[in-house]
C-alpha positions, 0 to 999 in steps of 0.5 A: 560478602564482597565477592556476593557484591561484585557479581550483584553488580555485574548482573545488574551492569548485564541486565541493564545492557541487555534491556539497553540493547533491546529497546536500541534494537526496537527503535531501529527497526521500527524507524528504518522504513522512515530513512530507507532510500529503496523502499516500495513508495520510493520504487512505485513515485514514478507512477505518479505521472502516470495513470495505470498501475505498472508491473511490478512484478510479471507472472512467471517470475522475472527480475523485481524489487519484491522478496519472494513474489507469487509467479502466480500472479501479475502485480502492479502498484502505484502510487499516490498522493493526496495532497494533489486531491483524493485518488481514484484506483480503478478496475474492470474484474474478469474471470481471475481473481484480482485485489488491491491493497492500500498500503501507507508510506510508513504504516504499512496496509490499511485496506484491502479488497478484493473482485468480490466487492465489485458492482457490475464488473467494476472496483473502484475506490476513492482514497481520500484525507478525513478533510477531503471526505468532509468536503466530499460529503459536504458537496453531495447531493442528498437525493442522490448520494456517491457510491463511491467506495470511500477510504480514509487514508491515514498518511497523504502518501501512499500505494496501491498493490494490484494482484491479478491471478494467472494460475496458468501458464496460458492465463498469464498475458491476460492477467498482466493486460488486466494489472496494467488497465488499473487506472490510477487517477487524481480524482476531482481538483486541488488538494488541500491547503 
């Protein structure tokens, strides 16, 4: 009987460790890219300043931060910031396939779209905070309303990923031109108190 009770208790002592371990696991994998130094919003923040995307990642291959990136394609990111008003990501589409994706700083992406969404050879959207797409919508002119691609973001920080097809060798240099001619703009004036 006393033997039955020591190992009750030492499967309990085991179990509770485990399920101990299992939720310290959880915790800390979820909250790292909270404290990562060399995340992707950390890498892309220069792009700030600037108002095209940069390569990130050349067709071809070549030395980059991504894991594993596509030698198919040409990537370019940029980063934005809301606080300083809604950002405006544009691109001229061409012959190539070509896709942004809106990641968030900790939340990972939150859109996605691609060149078949473009109107007349032009993608643009326009990622904004729910208060400045009230405002937005409070400022429009009913007769005429925006067609802006309007796309809430769910943090004030964030980037944008431009991925431009180059699935030959020859196609390259025009897909890196067509990353790199991604305008990233603050659109309109002030941001949000």
């Amino acid at each position: 009987m006393r033997n039955m009770n020591s190992i009750s208790r030492f499967l309990f002592a085991t179990a509770c460790g485990v399920v101990l371990g299992i939720a310290v696991h959880i915790v800390v994998v979820l909250a790292s890219p909270r404290f990562a130094e060399g995340d992707a919003i950390a890498r892309v923040r220069s792009t700030l300043e600037s108002e095209t995307a940069q390569i990130v990642s050349p067709p071809g291959g070549g030395a980059t931060w991504l894991p594993l990136p596509d030698p198919a394609l040409a990537i370019a990111a940029c980063a934005f910031d809301l606080n300083e008003g809604p950002a405006r990501i544009a691109a001229k589409t061409g012959e190539t396939f070509l896709s942004f994706s809106l990641h968030s700083k900790t939340s990972g992406v939150f859109f996605a779209v691609t060149d078949r969404a473009a109107i007349r050879g032009e993608l643009e959207l326009v990622i904004m905070t729910p208060r400045q797409l009230d405002e937005a919508r409070a400022e429009e002119d009913e007769n005429e309303p925006s067609r802006d691609v309007r796309i809430v973001a769910p943090e004030e920080q964030g980037y944008v990923i431009v991925r431009v097809a180059a699935p030959v060798r020859s196609l390259r240099p025009a897909a890196t031109r067509a990353a790199e001619a991604v305008s990233c703009t603050v659109d309109g004036e002030g941001g949000e108190e």
